[in-house]
gemmi code that builds the backbone of each chain (N, CA, C; Angstrom):
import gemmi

chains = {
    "A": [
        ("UNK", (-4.940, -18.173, -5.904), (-5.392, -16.994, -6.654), (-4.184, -16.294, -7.272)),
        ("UNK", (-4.078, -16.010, -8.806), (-3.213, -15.475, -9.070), (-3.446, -13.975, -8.564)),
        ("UNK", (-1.581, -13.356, -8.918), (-1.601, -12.112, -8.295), (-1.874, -11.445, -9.484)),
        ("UNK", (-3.177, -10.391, -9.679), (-4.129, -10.412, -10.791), (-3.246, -8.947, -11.389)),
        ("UNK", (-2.821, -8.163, -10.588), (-2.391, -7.207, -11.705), (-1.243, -7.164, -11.416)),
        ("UNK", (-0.558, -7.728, -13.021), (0.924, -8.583, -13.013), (1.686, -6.894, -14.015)),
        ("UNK", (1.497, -6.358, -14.007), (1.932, -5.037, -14.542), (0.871, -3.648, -14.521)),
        ("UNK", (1.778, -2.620, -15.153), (1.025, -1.568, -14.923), (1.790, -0.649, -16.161)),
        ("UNK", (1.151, 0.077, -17.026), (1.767, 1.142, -17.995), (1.437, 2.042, -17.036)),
        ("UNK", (2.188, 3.127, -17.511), (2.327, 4.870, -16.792), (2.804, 4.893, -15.019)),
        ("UNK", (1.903, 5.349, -14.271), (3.072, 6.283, -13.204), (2.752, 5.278, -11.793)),
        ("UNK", (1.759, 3.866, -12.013), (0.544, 3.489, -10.847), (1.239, 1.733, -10.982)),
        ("UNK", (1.644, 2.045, -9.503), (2.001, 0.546, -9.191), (0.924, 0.052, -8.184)),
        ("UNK", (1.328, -0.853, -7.886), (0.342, -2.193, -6.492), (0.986, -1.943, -5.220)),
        ("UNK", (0.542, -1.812, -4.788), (0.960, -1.668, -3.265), (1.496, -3.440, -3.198)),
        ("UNK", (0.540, -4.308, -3.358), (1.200, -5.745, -3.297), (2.530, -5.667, -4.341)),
        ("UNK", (2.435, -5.108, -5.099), (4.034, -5.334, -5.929), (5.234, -4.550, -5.109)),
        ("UNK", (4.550, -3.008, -4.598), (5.878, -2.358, -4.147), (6.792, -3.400, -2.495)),
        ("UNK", (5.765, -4.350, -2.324), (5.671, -5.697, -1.160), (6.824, -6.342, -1.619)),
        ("UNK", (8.345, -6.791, -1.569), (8.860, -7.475, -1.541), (9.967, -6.646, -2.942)),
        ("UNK", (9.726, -5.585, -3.446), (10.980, -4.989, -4.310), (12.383, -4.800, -3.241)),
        ("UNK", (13.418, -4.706, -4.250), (14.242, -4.518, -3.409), (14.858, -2.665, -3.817)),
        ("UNK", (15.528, -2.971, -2.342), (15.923, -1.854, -2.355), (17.705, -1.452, -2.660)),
        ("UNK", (18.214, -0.555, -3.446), (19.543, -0.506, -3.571), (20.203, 1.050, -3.359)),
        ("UNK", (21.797, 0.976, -2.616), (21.798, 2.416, -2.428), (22.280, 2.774, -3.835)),
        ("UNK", (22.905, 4.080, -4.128), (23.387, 4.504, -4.959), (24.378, 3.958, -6.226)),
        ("UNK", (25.590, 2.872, -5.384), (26.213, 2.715, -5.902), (25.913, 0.611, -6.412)),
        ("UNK", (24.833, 0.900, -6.134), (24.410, -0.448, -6.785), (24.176, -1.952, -5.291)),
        ("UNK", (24.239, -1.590, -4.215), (24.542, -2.318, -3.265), (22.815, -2.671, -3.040)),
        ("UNK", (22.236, -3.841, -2.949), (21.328, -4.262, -2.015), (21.056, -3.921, -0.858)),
        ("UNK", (20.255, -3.248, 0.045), (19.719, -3.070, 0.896), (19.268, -3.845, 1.873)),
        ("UNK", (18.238, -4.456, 1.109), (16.939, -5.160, 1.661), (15.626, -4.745, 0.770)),
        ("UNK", (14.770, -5.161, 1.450), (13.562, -5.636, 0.391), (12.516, -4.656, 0.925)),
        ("UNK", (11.492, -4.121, 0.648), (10.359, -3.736, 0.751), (9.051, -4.377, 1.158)),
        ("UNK", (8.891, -4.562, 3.017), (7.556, -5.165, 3.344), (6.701, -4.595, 3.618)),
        ("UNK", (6.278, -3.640, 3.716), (5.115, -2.837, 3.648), (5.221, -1.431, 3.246)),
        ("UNK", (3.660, -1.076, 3.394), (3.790, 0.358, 3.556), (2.910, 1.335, 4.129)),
        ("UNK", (3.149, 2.499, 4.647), (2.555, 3.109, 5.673), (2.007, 4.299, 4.909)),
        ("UNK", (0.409, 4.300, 5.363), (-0.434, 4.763, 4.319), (-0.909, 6.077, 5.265)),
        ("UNK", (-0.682, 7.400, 5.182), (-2.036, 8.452, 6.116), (-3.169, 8.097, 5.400)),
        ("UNK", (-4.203, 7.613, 6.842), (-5.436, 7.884, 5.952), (-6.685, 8.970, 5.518)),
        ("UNK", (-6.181, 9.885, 6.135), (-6.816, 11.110, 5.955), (-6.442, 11.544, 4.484)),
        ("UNK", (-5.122, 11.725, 4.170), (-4.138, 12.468, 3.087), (-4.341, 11.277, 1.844)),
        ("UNK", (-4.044, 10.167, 2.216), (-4.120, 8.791, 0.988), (-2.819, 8.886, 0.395)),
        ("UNK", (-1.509, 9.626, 1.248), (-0.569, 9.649, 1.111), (0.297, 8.505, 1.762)),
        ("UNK", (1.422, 8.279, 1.266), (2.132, 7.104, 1.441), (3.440, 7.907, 1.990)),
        ("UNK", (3.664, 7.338, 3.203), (4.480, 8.321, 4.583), (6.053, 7.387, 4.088)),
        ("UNK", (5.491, 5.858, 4.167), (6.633, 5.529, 4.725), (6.504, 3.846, 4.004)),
        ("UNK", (7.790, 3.760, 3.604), (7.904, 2.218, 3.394), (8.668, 1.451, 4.263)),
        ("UNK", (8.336, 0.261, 4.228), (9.126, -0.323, 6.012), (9.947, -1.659, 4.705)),
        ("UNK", (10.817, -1.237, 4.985), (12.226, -2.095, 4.228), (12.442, -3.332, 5.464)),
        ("UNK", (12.567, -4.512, 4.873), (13.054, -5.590, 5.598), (14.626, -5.821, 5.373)),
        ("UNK", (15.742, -5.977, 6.211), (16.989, -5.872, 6.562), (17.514, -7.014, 7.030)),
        ("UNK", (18.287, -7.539, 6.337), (19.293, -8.589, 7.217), (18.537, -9.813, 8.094)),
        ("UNK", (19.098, -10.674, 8.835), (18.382, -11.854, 8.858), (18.575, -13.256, 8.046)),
        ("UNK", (17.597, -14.439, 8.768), (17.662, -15.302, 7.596), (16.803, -15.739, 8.159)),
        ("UNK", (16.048, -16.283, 7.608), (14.509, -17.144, 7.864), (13.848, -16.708, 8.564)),
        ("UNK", (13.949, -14.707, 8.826), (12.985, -14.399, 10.018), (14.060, -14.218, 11.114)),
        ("UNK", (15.106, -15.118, 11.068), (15.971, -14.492, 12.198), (17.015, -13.547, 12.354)),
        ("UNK", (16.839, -12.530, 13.346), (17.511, -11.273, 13.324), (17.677, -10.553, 12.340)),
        ("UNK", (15.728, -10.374, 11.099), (15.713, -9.701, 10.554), (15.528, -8.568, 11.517)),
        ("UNK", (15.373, -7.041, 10.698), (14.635, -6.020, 11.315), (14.107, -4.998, 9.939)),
        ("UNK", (13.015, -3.972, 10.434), (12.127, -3.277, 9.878), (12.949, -1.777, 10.281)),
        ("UNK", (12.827, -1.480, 8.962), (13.548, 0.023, 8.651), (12.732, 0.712, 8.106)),
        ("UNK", (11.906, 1.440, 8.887), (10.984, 2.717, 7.530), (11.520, 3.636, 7.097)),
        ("UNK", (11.445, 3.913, 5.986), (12.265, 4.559, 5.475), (11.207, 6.056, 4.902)),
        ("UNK", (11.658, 7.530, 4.965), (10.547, 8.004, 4.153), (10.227, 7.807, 3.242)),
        ("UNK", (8.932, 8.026, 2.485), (8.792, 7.300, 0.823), (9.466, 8.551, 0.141)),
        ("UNK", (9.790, 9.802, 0.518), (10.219, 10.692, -0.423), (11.592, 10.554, -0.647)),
        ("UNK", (12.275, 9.012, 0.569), (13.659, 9.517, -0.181), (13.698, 8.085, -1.261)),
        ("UNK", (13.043, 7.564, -1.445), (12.841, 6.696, -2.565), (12.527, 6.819, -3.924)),
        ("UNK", (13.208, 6.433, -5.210), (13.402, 7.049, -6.038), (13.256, 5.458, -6.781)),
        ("UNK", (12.220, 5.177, -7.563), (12.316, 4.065, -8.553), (13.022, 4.389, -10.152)),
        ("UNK", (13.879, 3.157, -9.514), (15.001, 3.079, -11.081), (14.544, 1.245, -11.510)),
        ("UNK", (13.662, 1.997, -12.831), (13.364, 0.985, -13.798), (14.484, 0.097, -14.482)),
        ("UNK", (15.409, 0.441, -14.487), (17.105, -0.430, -14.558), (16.719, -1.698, -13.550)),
        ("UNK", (17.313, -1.304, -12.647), (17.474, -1.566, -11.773), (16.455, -2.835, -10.790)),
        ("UNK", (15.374, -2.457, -11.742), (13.730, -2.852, -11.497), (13.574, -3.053, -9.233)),
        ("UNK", (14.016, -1.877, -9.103), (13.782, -1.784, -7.550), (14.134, -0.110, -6.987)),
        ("UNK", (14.054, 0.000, -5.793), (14.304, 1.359, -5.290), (15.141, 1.792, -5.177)),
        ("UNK", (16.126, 3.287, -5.277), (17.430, 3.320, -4.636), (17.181, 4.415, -3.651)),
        ("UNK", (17.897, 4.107, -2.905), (17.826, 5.260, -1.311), (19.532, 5.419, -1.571)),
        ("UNK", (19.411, 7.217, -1.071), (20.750, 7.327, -0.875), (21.292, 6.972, 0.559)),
        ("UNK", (21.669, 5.539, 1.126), (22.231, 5.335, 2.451), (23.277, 4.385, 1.870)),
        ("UNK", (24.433, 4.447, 3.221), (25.042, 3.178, 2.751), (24.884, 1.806, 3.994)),
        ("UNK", (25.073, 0.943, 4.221), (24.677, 0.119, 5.198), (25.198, 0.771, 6.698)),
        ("UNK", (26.439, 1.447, 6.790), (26.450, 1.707, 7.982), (25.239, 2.742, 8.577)),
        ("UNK", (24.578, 3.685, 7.824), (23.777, 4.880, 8.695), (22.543, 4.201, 8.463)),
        ("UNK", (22.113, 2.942, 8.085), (21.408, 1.731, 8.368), (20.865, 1.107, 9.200)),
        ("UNK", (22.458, 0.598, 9.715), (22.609, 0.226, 10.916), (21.948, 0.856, 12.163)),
        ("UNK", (21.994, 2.088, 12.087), (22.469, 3.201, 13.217), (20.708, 3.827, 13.266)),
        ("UNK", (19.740, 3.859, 12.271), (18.845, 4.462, 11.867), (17.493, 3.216, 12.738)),
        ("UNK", (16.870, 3.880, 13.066), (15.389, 3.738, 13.835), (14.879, 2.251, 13.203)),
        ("UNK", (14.705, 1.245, 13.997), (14.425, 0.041, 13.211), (13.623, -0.814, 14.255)),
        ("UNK", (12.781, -2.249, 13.815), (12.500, -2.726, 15.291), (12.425, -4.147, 14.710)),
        ("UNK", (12.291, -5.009, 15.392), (12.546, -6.600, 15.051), (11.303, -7.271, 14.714)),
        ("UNK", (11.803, -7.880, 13.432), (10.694, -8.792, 12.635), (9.309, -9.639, 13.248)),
        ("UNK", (10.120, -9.990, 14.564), (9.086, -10.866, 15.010), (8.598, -10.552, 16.681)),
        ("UNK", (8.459, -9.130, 16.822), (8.028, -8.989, 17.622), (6.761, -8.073, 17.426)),
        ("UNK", (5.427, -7.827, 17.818), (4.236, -6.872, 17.660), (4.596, -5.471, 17.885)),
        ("UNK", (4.712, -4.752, 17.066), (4.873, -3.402, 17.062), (3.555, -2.246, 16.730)),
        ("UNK", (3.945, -1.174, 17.539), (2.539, -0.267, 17.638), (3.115, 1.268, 17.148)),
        ("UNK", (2.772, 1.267, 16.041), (3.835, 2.426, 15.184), (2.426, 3.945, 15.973)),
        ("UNK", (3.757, 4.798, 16.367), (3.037, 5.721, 17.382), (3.446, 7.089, 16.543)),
        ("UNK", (2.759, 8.584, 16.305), (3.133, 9.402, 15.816), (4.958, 9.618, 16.394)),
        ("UNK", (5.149, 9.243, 17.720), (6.537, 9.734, 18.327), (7.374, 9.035, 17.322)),
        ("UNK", (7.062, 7.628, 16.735), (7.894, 6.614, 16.493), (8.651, 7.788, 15.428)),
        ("UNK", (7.331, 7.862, 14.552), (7.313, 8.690, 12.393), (8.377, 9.918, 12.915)),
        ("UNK", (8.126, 10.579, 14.147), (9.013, 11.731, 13.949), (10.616, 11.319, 14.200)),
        ("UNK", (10.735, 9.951, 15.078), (11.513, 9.669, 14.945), (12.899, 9.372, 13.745)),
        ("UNK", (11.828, 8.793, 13.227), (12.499, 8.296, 11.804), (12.840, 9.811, 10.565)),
        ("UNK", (11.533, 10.474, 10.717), (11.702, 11.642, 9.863), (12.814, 12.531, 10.228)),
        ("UNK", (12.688, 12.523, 11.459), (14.671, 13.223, 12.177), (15.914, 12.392, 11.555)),
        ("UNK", (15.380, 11.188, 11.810), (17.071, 10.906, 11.806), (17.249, 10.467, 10.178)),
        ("UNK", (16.349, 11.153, 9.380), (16.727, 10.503, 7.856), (16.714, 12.444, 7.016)),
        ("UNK", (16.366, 13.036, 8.107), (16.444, 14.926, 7.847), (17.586, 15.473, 8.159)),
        ("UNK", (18.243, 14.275, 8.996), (20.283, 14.786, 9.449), (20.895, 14.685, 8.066)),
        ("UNK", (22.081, 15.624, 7.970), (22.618, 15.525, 6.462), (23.567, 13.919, 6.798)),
        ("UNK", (23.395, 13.430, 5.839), (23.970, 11.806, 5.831), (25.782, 12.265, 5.591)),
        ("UNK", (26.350, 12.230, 7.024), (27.715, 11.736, 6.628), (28.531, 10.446, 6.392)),
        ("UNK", (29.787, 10.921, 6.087), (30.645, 9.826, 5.364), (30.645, 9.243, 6.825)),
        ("UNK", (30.543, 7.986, 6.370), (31.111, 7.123, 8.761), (32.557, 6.023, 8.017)),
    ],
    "B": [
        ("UNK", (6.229, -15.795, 9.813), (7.125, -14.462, 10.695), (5.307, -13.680, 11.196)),
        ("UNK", (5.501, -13.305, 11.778), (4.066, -12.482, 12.760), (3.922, -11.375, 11.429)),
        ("UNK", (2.665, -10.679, 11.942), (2.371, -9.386, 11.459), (2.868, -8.445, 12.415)),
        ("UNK", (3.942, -7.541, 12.384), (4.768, -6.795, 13.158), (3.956, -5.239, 13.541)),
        ("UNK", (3.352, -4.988, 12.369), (3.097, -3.590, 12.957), (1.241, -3.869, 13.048)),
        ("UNK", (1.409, -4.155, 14.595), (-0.399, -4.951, 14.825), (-1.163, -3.563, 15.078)),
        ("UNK", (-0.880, -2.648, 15.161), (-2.007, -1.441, 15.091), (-0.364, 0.031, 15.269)),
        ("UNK", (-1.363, 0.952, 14.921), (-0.681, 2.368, 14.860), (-1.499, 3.097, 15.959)),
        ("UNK", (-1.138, 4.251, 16.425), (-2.011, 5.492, 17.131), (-1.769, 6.417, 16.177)),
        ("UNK", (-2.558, 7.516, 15.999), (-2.465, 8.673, 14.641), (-3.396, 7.887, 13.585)),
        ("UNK", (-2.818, 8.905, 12.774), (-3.412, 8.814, 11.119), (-3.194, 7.695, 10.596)),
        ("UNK", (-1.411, 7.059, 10.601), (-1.105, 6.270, 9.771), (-2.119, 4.679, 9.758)),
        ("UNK", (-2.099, 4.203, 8.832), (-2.046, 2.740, 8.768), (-1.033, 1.946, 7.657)),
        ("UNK", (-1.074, 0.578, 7.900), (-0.560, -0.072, 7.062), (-0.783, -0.173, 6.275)),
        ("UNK", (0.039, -0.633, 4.887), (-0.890, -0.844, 3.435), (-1.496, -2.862, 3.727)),
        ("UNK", (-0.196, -3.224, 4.603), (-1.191, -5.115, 4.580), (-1.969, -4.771, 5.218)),
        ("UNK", (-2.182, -3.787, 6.235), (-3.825, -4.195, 6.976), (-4.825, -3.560, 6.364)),
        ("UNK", (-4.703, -2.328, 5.414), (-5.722, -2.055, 4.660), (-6.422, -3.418, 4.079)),
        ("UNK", (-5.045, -4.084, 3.362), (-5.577, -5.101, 2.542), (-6.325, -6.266, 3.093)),
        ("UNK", (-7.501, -6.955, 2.631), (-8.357, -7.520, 3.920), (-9.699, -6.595, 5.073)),
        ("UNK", (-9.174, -5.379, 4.530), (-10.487, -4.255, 5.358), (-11.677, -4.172, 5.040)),
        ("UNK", (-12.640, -4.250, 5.318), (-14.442, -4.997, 4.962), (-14.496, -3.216, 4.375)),
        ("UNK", (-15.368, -3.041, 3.264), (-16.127, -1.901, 2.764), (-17.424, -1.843, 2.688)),
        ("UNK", (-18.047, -0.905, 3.532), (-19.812, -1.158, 3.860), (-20.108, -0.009, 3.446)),
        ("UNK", (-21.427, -0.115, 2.671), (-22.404, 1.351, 2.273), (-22.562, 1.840, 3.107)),
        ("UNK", (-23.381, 3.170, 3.020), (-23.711, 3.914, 4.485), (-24.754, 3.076, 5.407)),
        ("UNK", (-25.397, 2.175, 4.573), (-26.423, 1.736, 5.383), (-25.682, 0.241, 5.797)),
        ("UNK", (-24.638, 0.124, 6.121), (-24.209, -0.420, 6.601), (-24.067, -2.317, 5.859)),
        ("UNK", (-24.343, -2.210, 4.329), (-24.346, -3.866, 4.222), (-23.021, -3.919, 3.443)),
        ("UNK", (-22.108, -5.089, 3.909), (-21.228, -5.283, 3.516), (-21.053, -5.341, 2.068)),
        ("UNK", (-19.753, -4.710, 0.993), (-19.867, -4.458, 0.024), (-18.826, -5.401, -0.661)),
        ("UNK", (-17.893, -5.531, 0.156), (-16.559, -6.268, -0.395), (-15.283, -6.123, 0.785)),
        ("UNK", (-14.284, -6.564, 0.376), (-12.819, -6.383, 1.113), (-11.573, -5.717, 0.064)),
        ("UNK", (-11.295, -4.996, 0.776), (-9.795, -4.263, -0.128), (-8.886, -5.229, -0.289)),
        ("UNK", (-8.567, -5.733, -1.814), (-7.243, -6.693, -2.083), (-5.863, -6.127, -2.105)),
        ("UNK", (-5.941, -5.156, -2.919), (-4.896, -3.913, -3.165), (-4.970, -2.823, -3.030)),
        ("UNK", (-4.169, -1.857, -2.925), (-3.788, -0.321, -3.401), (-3.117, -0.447, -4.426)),
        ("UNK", (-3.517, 1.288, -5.083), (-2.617, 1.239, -6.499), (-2.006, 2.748, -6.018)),
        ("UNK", (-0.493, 2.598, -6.167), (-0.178, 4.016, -6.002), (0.311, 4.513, -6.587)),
        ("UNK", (0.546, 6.196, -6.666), (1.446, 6.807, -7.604), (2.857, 6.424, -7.338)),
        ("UNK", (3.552, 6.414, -8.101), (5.032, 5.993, -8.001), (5.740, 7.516, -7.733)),
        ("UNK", (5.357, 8.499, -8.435), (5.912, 9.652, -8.464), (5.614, 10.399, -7.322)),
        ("UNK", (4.190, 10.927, -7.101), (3.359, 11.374, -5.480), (3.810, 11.013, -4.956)),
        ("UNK", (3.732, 9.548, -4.935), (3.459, 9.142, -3.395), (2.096, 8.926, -3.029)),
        ("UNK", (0.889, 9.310, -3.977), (-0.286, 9.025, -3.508), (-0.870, 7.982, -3.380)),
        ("UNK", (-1.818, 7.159, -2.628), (-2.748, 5.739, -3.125), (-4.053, 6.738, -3.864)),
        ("UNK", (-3.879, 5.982, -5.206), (-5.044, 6.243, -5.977), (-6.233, 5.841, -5.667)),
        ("UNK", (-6.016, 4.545, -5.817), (-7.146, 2.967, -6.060), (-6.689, 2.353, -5.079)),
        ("UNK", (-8.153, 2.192, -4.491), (-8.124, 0.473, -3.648), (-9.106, -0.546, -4.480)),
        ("UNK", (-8.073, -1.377, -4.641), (-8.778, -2.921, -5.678), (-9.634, -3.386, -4.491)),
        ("UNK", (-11.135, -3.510, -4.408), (-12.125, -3.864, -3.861), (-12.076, -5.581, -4.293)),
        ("UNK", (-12.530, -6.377, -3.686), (-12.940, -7.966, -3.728), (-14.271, -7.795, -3.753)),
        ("UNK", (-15.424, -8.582, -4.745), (-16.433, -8.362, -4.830), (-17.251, -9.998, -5.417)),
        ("UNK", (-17.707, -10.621, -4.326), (-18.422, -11.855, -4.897), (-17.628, -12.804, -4.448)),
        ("UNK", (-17.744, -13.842, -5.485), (-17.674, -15.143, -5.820), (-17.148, -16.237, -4.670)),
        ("UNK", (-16.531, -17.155, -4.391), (-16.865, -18.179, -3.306), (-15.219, -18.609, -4.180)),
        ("UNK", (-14.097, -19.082, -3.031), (-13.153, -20.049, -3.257), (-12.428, -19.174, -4.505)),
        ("UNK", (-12.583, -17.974, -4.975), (-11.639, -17.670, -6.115), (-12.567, -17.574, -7.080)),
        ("UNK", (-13.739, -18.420, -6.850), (-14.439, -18.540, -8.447), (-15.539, -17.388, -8.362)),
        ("UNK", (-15.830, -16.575, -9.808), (-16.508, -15.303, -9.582), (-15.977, -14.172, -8.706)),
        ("UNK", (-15.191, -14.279, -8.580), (-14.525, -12.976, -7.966), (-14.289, -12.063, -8.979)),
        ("UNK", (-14.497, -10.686, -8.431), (-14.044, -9.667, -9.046), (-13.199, -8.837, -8.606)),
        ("UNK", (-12.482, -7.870, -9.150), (-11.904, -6.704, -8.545), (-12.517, -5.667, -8.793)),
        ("UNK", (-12.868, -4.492, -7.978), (-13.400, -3.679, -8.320), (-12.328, -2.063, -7.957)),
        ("UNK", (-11.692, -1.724, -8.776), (-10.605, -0.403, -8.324), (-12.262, 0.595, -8.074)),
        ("UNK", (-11.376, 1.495, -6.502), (-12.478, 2.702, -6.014), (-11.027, 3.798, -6.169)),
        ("UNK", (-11.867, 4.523, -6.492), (-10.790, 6.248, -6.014), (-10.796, 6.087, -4.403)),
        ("UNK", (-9.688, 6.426, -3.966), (-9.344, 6.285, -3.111), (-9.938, 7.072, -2.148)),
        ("UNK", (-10.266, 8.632, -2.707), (-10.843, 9.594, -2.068), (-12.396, 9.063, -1.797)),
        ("UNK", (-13.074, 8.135, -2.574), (-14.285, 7.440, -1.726), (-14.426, 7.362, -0.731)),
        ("UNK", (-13.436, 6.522, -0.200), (-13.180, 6.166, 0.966), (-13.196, 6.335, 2.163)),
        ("UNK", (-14.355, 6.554, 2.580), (-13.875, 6.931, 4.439), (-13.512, 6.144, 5.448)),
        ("UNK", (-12.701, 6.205, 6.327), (-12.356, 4.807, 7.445), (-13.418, 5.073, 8.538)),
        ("UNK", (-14.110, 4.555, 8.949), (-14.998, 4.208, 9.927), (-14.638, 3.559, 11.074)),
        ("UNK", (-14.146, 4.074, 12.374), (-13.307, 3.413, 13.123), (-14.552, 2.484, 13.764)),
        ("UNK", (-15.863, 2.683, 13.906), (-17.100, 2.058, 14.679), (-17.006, 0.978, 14.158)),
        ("UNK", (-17.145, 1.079, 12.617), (-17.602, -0.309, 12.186), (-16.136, -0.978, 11.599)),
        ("UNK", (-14.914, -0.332, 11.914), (-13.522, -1.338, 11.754), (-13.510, -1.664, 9.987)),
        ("UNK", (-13.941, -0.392, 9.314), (-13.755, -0.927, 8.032), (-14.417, 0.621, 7.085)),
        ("UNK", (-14.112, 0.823, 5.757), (-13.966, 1.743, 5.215), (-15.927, 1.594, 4.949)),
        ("UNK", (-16.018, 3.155, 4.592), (-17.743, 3.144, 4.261), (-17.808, 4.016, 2.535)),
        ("UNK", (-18.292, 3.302, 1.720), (-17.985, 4.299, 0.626), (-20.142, 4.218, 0.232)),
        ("UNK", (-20.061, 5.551, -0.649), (-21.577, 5.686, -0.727), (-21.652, 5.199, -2.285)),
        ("UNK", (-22.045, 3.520, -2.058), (-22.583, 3.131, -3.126), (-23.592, 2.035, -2.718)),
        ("UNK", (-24.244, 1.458, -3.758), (-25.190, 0.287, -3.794), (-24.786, -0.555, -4.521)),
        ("UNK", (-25.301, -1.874, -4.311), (-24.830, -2.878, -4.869), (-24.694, -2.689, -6.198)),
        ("UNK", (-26.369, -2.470, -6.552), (-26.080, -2.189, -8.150), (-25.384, -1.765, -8.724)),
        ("UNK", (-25.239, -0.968, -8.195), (-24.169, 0.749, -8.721), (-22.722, -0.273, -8.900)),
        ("UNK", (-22.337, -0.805, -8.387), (-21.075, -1.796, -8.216), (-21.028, -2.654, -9.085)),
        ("UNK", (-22.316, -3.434, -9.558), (-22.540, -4.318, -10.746), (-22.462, -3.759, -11.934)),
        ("UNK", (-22.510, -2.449, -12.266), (-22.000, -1.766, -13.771), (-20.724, -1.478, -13.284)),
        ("UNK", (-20.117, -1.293, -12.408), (-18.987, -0.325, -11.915), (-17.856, -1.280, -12.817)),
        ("UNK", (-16.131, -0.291, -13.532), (-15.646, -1.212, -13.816), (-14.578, -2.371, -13.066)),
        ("UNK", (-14.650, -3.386, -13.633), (-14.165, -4.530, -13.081), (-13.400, -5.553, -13.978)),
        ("UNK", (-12.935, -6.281, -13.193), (-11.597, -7.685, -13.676), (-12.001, -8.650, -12.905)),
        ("UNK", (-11.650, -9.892, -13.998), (-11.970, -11.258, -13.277), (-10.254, -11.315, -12.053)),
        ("UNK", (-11.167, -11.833, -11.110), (-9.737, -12.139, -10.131), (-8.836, -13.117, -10.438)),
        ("UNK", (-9.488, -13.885, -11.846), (-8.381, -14.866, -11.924), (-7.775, -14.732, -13.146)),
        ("UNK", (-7.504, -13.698, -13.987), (-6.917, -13.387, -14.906), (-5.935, -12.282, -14.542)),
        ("UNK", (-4.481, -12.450, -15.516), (-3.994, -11.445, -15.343), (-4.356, -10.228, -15.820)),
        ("UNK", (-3.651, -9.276, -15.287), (-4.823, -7.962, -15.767), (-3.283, -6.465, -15.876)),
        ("UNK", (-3.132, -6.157, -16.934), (-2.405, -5.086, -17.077), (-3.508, -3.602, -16.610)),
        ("UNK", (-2.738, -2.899, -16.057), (-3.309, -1.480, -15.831), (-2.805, -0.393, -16.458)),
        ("UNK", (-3.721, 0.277, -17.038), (-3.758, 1.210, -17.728), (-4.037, 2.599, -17.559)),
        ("UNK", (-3.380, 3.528, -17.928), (-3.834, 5.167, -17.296), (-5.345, 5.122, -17.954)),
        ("UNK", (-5.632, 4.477, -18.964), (-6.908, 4.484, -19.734), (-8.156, 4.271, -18.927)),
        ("UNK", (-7.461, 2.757, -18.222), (-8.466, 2.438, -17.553), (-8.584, 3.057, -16.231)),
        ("UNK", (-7.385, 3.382, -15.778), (-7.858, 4.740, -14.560), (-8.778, 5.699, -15.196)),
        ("UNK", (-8.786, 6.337, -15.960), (-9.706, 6.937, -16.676), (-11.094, 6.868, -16.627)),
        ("UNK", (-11.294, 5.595, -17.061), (-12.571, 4.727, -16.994), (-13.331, 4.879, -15.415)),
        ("UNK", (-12.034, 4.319, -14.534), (-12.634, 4.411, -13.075), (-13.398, 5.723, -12.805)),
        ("UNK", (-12.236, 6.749, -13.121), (-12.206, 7.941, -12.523), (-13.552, 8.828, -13.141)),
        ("UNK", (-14.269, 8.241, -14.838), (-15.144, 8.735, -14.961), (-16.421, 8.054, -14.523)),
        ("UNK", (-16.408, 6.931, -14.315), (-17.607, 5.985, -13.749), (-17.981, 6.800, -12.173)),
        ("UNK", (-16.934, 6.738, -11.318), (-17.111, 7.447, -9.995), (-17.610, 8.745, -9.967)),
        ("UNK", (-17.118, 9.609, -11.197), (-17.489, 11.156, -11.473), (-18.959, 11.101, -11.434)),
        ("UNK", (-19.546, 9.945, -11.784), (-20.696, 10.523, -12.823), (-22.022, 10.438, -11.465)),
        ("UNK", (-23.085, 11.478, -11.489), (-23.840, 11.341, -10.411), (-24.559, 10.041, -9.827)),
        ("UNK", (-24.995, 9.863, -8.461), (-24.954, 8.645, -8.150), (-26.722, 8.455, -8.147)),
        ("UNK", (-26.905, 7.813, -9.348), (-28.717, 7.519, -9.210), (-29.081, 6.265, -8.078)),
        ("UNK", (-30.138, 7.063, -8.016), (-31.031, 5.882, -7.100), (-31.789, 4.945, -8.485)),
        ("UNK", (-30.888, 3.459, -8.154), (-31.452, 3.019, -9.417), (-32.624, 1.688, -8.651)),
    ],
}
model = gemmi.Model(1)
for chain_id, residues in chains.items():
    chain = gemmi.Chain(chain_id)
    for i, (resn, *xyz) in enumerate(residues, 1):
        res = gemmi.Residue()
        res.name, res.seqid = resn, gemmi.SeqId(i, " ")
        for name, pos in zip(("N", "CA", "C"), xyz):
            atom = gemmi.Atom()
            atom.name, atom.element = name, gemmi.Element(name[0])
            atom.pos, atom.b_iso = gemmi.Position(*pos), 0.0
            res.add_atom(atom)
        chain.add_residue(res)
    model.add_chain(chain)
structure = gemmi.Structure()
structure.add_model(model)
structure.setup_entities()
């Protein structure tokens, strides 16, 4: 089955497209990629995108959610830029590719703390 | 690689497990499955969920975009309940699943006035 909506004019992307964009910080560096995303369903707001990180074939990738508000699409670029650099990355709330995870309100506040600290130089 | 985030507690959900979620009328007969979300890029909101509607193996399939605010999640029956009828779905607008398909604020438009308009008992 093709993937049926292969573009979009104005402000409305695919949730299957925002699936596999990549992500870059500021100064042009790759991230990682974009594997999902975390939807409230009460609000129909979009909390959180879970960035895939490092790895190779699945091994010793890991899942980084990131908030969606600090994501900023640059049509250049044709992907996301977050202001991080790989080290506060590293260091930031993440869990491993191939294990079953049970995303818990404690987890979200987790992540919403440690991406609400002012980002220093490391 | 597994599906990593196999359930949430809270509000949140995933956008892949939306995708694949059964949509039943109130009276309970199955209507279709969610293929996509369409979201705002700017919000942050999910607008549209691209509904699956019909056909067998790919062939006759449709997409059917719902306002998102349709939508209620139904934790009983493990799948969203929106108040329509079949019929109502057979004028509703739609795309072949096997064509590519550009999206348009126009045709959000279209959605957004088809859903507006009162719901006859036809």
């Amino acid at each position: 089955m093709p993937d049926t909506i292969s573009m979009t004019t104005g402000t409305l992307i695919s949730a299957g497209k925002v699936n596999g964009t990549s992500v870059f910080n500021p100064v042009g560096e790759k991230l990682g990629t974009i594997h999902d995303t975390m939807i409230d369903k009460n609000s129909g707001h979009v909390v959180y995108a879970v960035m895939s990180f490092g790895g190779f074939l699945g091994m010793g990738e890991k899942f980084h959610p990131l908030p969606w508000a600090k994501l900023k699409y640059d049509d250049q670029k044709g992907g996301f830029v977050v202001n991080l650099d790989k080290k506060q990355l590293e260091h930031a709330p993440s869990y491993d590719s191939n294990v079953d995870f049970t995303w818990t309100p404690a987890y979200g506040q987790k992540v919403d703390t440690y991406y609400s600290m002012p980002l220093k130089v490391m």
